[in-house]
N, CA, C and O atoms as a Tripos MOL2 file, in Angstrom:
@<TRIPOS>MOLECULE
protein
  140   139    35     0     0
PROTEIN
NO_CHARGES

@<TRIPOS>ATOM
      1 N         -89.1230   93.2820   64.2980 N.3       1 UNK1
      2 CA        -89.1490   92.0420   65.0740 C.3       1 UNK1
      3 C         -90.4070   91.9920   65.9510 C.2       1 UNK1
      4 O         -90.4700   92.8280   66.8520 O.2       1 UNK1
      5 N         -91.5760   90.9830   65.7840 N.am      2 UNK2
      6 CA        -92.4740   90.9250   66.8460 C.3       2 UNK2
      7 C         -91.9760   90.2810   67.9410 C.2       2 UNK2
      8 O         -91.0370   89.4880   68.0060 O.2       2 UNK2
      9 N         -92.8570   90.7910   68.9880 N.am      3 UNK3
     10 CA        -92.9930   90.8940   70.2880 C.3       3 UNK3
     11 C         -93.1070   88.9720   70.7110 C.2       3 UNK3
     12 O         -93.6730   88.2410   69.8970 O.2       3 UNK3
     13 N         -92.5370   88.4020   71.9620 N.am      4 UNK4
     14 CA        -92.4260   86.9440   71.6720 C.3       4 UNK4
     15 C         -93.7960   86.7280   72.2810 C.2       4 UNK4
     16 O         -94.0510   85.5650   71.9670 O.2       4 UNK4
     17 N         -94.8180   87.1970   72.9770 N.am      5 UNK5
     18 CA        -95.4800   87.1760   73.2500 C.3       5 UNK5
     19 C         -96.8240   88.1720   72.8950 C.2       5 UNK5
     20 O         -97.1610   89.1990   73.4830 O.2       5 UNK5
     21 N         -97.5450   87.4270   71.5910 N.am      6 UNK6
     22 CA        -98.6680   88.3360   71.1020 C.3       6 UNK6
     23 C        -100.0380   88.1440   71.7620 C.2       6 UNK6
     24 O        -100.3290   87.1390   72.4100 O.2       6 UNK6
     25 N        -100.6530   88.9230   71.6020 N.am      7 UNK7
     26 CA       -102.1770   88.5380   72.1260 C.3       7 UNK7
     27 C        -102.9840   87.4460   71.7300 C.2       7 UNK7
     28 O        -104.0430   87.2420   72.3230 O.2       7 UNK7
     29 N        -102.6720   86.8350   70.9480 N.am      8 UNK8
     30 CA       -103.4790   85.3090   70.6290 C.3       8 UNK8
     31 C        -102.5910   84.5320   70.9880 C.2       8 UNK8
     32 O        -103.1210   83.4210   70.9920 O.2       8 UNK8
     33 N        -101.0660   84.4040   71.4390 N.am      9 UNK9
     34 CA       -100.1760   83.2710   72.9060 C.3       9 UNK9
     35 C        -100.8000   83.8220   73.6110 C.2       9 UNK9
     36 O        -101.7230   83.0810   73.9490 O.2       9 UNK9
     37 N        -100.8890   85.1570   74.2830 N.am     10 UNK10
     38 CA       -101.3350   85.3850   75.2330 C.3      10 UNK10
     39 C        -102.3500   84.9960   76.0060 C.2      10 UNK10
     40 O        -102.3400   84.8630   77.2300 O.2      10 UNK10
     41 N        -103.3830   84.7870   75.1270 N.am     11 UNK11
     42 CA       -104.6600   84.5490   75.4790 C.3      11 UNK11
     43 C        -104.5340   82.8060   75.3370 C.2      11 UNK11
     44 O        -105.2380   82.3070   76.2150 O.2      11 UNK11
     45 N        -103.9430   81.8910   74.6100 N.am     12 UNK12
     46 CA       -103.5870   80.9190   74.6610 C.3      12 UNK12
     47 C        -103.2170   80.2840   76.0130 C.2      12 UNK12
     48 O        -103.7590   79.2990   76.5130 O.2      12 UNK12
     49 N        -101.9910   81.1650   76.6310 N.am     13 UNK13
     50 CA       -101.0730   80.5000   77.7980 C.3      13 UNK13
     51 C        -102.5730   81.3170   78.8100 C.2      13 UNK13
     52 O        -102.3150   80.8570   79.9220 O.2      13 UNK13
     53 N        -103.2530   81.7750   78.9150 N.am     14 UNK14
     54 CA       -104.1330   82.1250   80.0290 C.3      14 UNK14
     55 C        -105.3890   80.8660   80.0210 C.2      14 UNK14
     56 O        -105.6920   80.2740   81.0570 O.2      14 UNK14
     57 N        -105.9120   80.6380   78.9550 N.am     15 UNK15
     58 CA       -106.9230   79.8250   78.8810 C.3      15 UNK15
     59 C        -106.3230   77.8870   79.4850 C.2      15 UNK15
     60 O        -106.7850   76.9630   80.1540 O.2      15 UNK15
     61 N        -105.2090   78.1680   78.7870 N.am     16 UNK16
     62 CA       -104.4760   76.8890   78.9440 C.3      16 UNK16
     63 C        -104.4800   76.2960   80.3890 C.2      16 UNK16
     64 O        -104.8880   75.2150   80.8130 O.2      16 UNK16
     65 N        -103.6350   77.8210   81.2710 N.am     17 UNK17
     66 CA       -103.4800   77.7390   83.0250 C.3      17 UNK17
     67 C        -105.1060   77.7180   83.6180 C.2      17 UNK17
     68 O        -105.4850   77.0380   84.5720 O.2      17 UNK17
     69 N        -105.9450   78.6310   82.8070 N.am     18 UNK18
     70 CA       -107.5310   78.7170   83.4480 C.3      18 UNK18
     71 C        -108.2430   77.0590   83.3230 C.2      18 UNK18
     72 O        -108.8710   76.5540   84.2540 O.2      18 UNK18
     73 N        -108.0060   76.3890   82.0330 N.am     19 UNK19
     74 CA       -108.2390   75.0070   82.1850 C.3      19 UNK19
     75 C        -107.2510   73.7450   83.5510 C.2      19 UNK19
     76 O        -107.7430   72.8240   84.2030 O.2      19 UNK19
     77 N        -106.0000   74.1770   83.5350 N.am     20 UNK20
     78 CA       -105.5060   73.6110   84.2910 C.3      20 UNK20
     79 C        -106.1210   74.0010   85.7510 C.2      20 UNK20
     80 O        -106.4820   73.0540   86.4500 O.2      20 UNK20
     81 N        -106.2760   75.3800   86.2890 N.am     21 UNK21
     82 CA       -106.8110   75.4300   87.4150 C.3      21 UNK21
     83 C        -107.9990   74.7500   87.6170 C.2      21 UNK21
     84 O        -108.2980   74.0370   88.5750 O.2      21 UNK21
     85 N        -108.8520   75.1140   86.3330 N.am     22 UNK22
     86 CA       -110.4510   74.4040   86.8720 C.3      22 UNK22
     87 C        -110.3590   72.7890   87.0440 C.2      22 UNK22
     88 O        -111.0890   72.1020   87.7590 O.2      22 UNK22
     89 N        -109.2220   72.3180   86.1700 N.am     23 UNK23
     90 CA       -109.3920   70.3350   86.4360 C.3      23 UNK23
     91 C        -108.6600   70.4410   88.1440 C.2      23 UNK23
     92 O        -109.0170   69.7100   89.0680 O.2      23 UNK23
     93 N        -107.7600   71.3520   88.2330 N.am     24 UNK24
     94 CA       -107.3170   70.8570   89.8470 C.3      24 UNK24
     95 C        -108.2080   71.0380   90.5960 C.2      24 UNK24
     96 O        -108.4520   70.0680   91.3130 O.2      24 UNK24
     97 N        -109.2110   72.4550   90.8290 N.am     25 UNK25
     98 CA       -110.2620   72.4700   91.6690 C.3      25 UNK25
     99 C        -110.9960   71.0720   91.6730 C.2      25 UNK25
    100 O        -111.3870   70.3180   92.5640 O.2      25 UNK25
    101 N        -111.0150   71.0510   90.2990 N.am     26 UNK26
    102 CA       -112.8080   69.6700   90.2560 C.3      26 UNK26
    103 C        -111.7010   68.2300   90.8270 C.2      26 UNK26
    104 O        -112.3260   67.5330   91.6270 O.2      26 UNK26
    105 N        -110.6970   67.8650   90.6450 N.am     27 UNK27
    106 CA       -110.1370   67.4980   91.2610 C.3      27 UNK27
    107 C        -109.9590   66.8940   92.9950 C.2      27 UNK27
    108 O        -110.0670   65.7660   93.4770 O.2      27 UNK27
    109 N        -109.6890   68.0440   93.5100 N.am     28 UNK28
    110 CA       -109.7960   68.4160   94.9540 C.3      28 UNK28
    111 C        -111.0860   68.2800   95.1560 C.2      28 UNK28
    112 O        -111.3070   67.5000   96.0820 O.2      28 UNK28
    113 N        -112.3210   68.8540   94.5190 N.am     29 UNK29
    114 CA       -113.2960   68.7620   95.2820 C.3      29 UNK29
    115 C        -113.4850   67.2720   95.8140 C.2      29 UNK29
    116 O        -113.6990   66.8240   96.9400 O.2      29 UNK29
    117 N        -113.3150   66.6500   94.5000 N.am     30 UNK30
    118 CA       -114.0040   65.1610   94.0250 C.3      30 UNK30
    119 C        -113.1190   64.2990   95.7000 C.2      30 UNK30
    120 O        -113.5380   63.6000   96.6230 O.2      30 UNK30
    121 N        -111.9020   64.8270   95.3480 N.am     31 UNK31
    122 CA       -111.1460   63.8810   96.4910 C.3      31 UNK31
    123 C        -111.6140   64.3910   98.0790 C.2      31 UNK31
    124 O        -111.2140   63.6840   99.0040 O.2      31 UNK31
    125 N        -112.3630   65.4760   98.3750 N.am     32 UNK32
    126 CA       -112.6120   65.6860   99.5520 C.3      32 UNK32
    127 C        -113.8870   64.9130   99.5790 C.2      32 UNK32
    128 O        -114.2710   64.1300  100.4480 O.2      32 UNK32
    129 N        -114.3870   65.2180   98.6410 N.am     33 UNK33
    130 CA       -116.3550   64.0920   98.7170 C.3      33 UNK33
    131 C        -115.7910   62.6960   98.8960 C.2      33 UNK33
    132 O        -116.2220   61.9920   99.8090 O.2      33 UNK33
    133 N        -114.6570   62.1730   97.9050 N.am     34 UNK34
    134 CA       -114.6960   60.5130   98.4020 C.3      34 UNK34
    135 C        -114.0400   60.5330   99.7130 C.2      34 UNK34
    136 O        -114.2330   59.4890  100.3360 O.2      34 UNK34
    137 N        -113.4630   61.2330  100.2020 N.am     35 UNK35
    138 CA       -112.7410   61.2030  101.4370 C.3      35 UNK35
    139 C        -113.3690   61.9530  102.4530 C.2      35 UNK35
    140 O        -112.8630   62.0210  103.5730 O.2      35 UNK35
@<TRIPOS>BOND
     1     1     2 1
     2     2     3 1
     3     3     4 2
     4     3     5 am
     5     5     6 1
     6     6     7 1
     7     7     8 2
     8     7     9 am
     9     9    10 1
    10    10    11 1
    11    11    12 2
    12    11    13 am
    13    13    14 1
    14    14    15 1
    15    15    16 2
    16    15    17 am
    17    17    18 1
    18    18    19 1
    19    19    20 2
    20    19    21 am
    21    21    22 1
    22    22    23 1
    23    23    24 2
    24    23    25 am
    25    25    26 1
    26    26    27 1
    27    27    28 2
    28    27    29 am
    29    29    30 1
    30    30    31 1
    31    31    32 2
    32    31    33 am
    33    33    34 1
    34    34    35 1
    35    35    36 2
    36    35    37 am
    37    37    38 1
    38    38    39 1
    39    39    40 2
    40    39    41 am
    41    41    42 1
    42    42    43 1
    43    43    44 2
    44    43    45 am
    45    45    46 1
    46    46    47 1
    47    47    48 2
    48    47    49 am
    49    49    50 1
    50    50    51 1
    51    51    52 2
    52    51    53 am
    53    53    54 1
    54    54    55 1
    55    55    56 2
    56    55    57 am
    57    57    58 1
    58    58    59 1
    59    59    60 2
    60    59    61 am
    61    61    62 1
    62    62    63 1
    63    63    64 2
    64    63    65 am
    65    65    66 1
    66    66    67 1
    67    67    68 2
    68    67    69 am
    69    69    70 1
    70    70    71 1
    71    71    72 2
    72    71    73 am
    73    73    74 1
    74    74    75 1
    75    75    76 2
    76    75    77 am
    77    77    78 1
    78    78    79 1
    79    79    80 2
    80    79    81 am
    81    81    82 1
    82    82    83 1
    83    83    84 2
    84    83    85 am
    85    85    86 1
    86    86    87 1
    87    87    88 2
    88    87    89 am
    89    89    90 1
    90    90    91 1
    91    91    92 2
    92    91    93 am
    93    93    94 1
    94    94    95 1
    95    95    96 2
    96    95    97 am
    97    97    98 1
    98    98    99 1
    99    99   100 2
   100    99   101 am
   101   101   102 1
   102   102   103 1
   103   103   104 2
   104   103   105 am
   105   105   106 1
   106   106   107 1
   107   107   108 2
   108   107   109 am
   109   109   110 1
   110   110   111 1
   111   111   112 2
   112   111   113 am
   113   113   114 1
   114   114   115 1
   115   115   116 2
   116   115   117 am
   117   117   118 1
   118   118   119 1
   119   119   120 2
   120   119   121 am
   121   121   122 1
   122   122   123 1
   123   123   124 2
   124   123   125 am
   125   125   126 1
   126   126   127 1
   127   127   128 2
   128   127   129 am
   129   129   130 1
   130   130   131 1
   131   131   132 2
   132   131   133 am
   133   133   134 1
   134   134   135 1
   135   135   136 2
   136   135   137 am
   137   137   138 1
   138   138   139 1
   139   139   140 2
@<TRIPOS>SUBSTRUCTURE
     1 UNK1         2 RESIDUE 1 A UNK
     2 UNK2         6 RESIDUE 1 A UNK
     3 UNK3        10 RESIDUE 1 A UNK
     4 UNK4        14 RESIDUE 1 A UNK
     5 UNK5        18 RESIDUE 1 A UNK
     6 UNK6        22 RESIDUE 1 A UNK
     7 UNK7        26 RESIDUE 1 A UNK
     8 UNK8        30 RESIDUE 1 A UNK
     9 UNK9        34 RESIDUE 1 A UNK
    10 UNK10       38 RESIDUE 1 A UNK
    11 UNK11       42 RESIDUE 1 A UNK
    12 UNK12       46 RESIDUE 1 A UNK
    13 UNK13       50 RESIDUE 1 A UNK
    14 UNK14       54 RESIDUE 1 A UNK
    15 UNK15       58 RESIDUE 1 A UNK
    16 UNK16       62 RESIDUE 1 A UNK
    17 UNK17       66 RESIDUE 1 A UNK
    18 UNK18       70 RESIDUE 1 A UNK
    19 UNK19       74 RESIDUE 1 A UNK
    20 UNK20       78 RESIDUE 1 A UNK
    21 UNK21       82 RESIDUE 1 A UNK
    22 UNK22       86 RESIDUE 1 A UNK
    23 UNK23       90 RESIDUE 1 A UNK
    24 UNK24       94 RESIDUE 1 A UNK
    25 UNK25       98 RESIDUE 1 A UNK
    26 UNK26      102 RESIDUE 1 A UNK
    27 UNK27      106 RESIDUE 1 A UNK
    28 UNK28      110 RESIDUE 1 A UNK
    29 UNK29      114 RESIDUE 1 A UNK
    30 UNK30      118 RESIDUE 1 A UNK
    31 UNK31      122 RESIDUE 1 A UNK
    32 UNK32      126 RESIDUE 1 A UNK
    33 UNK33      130 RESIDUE 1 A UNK
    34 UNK34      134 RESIDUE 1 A UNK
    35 UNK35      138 RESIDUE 1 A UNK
């Protein structure tokens, strides 16, 4: 039985959250410059 979590999800669900963090930063920035 493999493992439910292999190294190519793995690296999937990390890149996925690393894209989600970078749009919230650029995000936030953007809303502190118009504000």
């Amino acid at each position: 039985m493999q493992s439910i979590i292999s190294k190519d999800g793995l690296r999937h669900h990390l890149s996925f959250y690393g894209v989600l963090f970078v749009l919230g930063t650029v995000i936030s920035h953007v809303q502190i410059i118009s504000f």
